[in-house]
ROPA-108492 format. One record per residue (C-alpha): residue in one letter; residue number from 1; x, y, z. Coordinates in steps of 0.25 Angstrom, whole numbers, always signed. Layout:
<recs>
rec r->a | k->NUM | u->X | v->Y | w->Z
...
</recs>
This chain:
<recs>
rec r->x | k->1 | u->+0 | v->+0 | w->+0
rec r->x | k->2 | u->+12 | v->+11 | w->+3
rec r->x | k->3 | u->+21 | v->+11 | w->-5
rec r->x | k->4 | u->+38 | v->+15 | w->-2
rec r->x | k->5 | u->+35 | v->+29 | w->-9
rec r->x | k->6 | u->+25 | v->+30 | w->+2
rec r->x | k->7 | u->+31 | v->+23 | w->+15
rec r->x | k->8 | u->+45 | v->+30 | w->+12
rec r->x | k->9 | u->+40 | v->+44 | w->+14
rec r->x | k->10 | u->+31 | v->+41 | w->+26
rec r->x | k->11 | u->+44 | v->+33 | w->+32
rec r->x | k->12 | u->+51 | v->+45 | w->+31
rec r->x | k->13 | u->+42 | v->+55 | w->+35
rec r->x | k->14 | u->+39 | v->+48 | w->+48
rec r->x | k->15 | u->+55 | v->+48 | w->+51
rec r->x | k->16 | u->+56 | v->+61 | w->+49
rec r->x | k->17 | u->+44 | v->+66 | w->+57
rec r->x | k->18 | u->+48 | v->+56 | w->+68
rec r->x | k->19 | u->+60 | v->+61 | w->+69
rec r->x | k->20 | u->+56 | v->+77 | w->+70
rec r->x | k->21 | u->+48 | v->+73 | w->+78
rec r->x | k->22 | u->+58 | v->+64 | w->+88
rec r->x | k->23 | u->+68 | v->+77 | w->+86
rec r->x | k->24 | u->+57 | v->+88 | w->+92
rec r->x | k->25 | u->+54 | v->+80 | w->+104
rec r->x | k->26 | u->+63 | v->+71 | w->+110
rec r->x | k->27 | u->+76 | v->+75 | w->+102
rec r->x | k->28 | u->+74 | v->+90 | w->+105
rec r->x | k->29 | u->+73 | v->+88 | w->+120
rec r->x | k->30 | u->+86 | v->+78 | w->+121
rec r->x | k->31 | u->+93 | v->+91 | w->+111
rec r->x | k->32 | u->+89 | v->+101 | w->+121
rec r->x | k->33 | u->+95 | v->+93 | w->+133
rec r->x | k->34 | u->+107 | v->+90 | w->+127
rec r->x | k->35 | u->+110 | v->+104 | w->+124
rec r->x | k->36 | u->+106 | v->+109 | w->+137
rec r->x | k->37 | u->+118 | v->+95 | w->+143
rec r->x | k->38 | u->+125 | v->+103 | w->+134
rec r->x | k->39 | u->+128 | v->+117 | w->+139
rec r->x | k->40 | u->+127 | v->+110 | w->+152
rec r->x | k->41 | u->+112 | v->+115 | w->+154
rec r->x | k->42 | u->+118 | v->+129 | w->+153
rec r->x | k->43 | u->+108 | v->+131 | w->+139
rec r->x | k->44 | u->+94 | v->+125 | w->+135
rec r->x | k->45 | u->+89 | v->+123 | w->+123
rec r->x | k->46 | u->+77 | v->+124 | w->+116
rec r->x | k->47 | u->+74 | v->+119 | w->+101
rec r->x | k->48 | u->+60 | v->+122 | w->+95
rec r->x | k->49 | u->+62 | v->+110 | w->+86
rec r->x | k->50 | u->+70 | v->+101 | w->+78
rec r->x | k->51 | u->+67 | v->+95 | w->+63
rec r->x | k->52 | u->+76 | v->+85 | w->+56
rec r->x | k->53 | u->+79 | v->+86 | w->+43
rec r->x | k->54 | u->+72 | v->+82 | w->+32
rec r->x | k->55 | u->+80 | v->+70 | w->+28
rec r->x | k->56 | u->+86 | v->+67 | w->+43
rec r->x | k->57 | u->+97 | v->+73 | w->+43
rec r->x | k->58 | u->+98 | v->+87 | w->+51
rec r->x | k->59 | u->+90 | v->+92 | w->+63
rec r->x | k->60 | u->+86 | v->+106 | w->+63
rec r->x | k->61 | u->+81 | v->+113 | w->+77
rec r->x | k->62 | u->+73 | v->+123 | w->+76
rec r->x | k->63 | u->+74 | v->+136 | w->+85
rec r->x | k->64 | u->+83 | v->+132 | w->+96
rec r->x | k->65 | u->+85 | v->+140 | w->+109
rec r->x | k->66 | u->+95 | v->+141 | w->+117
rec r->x | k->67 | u->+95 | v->+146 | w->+132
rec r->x | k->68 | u->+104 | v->+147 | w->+143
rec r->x | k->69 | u->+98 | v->+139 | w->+155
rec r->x | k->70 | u->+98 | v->+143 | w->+167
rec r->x | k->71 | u->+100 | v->+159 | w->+166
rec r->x | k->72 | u->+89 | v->+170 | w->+165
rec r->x | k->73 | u->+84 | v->+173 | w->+148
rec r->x | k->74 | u->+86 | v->+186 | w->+151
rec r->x | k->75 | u->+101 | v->+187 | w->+150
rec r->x | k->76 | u->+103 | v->+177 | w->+141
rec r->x | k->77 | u->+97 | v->+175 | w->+126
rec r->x | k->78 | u->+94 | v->+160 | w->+121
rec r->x | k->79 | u->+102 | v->+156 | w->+109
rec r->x | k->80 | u->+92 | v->+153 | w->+97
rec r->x | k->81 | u->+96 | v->+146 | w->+86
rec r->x | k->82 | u->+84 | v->+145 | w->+76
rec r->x | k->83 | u->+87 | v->+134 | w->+68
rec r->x | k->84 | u->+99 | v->+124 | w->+69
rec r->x | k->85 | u->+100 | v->+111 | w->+58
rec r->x | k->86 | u->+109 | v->+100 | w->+64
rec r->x | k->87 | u->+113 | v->+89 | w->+55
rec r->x | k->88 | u->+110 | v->+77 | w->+59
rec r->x | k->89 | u->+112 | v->+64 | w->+49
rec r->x | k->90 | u->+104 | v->+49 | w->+53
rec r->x | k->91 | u->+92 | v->+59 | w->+61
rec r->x | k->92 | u->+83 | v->+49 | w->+59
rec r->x | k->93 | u->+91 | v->+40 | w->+69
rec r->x | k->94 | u->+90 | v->+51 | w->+81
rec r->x | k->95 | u->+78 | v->+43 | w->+86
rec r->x | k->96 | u->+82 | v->+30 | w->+87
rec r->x | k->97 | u->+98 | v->+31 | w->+91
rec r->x | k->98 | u->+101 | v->+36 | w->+103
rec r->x | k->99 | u->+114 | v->+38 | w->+100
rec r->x | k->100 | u->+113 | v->+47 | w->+88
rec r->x | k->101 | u->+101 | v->+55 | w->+96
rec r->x | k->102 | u->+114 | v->+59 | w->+107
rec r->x | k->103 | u->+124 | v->+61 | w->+95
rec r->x | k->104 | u->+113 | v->+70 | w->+88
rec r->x | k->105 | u->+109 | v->+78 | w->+101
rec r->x | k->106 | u->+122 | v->+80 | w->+103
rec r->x | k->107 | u->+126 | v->+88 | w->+89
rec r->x | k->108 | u->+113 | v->+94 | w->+89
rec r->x | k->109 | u->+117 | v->+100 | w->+103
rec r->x | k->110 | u->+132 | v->+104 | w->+99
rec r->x | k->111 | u->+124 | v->+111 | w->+87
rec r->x | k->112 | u->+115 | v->+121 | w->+95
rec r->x | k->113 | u->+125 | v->+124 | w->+105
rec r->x | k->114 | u->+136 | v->+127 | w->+94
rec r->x | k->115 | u->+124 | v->+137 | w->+85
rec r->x | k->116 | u->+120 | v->+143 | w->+99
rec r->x | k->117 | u->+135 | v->+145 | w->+102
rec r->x | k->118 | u->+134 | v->+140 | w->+116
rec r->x | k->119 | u->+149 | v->+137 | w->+121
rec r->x | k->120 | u->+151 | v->+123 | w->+129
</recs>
């Protein structure tokens, strides 16, 4: 009844949604922890949302903010950084590899630290 023209497609999409999706809930909180382990809990982060590439191969976050913890706003400005694309090859194996998720969250973390200029 379907035919591979058909079930090819589908496959794929449902990978690709699946893994936005994975990326925006789960991936995203581990991503902000790691940053804030980091810079030794000295800066949080905040990203409004991260989408993969079309063929799995890149992340991009979207509007990402970051904020001294632990001090008063007033004195000092968060750091935004409105879009930042990581590349990322083998994406579609962040879910199911534990570690390629820690060697991912870690480059993506050395990324927003080095475009938002914060000195370890």
């Amino acid at each position: 009844m379907l035919s591979p023209g058909v079930l090819f497609p589908a496959a794929y999409l449902l990978a690709y949604l699946s893994t936005n999706i994975y990326l925006n809930a789960d991936f995203k909180k581990n991503l902000a922890q790691s940053v804030s382990q980091e810079t030794g809990n000295t800066w949080q982060v905040s990203i409004k949302s991260l989408n993969s590439g079309f063929i799995l191969d890149s992340v991009t976050l979207n509007h990402i903010e970051l904020t001294p913890a632990g001090t008063p706003a007033c004195n000092n400005q968060p750091i935004t950084i409105p879009n930042l694309k990581i590349p990322c090859p083998e994406l579609e194996k962040l879910m199911f590899s534990p570690s390629k998720r820690l060697e991912s969250t870690q480059a993506m973390c050395k990324k927003i630290l080095a475009d938002g200029r914060i000195v370890q």
